[in-house]
C-alpha positions in Angstrom: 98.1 154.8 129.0 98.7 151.9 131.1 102.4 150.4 131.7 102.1 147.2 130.6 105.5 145.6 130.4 106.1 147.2 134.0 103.1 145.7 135.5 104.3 141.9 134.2 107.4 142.8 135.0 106.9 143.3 138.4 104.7 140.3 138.4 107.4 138.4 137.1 109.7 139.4 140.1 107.2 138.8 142.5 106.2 135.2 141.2 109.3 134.0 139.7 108.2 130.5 139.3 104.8 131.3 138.3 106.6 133.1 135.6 109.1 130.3 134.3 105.7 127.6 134.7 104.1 130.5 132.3 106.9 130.5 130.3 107.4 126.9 129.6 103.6 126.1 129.0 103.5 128.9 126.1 106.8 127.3 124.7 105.3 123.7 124.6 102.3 124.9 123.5 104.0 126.4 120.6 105.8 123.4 120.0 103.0 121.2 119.7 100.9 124.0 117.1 103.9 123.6 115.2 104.4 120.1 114.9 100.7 119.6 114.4 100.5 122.2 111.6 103.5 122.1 110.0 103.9 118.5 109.8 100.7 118.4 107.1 102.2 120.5 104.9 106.0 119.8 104.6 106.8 116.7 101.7 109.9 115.0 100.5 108.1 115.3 96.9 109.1 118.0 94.7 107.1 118.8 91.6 108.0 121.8 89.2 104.6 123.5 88.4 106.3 125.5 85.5 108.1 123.9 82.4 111.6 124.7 83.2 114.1 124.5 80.1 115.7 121.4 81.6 112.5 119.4 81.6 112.3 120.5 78.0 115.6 119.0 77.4 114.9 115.5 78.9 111.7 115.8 77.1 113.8 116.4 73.7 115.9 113.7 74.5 114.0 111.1 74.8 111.8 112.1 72.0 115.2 111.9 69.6 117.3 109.6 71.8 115.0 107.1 72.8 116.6 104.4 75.5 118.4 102.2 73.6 119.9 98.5 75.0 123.0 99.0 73.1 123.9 102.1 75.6 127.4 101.7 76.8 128.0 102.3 80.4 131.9 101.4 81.0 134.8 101.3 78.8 137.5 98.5 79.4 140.9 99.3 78.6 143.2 96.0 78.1 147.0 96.5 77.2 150.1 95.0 76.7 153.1 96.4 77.2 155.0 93.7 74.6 151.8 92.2 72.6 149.6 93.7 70.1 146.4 93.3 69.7 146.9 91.1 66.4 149.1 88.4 68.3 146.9 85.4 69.9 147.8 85.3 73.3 146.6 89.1 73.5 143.2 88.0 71.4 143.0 85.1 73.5 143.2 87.1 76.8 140.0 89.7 75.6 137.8 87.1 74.4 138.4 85.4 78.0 138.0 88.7 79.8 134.4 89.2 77.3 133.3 85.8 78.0 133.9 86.4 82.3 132.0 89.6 81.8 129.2 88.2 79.8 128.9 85.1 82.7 128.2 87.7 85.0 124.5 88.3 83.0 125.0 91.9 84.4 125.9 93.0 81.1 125.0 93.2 77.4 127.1 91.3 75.0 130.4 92.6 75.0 131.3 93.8 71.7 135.5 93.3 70.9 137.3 94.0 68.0 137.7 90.7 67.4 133.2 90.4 67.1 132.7 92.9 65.0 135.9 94.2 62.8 135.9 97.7 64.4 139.0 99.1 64.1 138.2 102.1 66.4 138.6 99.6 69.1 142.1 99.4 68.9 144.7 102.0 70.0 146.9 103.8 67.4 149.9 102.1 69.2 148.1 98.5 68.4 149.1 97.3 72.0 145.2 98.2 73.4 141.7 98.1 72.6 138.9 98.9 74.4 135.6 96.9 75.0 132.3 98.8 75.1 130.1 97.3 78.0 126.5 98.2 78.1 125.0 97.1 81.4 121.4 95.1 81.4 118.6 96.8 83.3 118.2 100.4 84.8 119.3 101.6 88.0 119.5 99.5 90.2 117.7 96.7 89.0 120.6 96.4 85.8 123.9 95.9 88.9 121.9 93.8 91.8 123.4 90.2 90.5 
């Protein structure tokens, strides 16, 4: 049986740049089969091709849970450290603070205790009360204004 790593080895030390010129032409070649046939076959889009369980969930969701516009996003805390919620000046200060939001067409009608008589709105302590804000839109779309 013939030597065959011996005989290009010797080769090799005989023709040194021959062998790096060898060397470098198989390494671009390489190169460019990969980029040529990998680039075909790779994607930045990812589809399941089963019907994982969390699928099923979204699936269920939205089958019981359709969207809704009333959806509330953010909670906004207002407070006083000396006024309840029952005194004007603090009633006075959310219906401002609704109206500013509102203005802003970003978001739904802001519901207050005041609008709608909810008394789950308002902190045991009666010095807070929190406004539900539901924001217009999806994504993106809903917070670009």
């Amino acid at each position: 049986m013939k030597d065959v790593a011996g005989t290009l080895a010797r080769a090799s030390a005989r023709h040194p740049w021959r062998a790096l010129a060898l060397w470098g032409a198989a390494v671009l070649l390489s190169l460019g089969a990969v980029g040529g046939l990998l680039g075909s076959s790779l994607t930045t889009e990812a589809e399941m091709t089963n019907d994982p369980e969390s699928y099923r969930a979204y699936d269920l969701l939205e089958q019981h849970l359709p969207p809704s516009d009333d959806q509330v996003h953010e909670l906004v805390v207002v407070r006083s450290p000396t006024l309840a919620v029952t005194d004007p000046a603090f009633r006075a200060k959310v219906e401002a603070l609704a109206g500013e939001l509102e203005a802003t067409g970003v978001v739904q009608p802001v519901r207050t205790t005041y609008s709608t008589g909810d008394p789950t709105l308002v902190a045991p302590s009666g010095r807070a009360t929190i406004l539900p804000i539901g924001l217009r839109g999806t994504g993106r779309r809903g917070s670009s204004r």
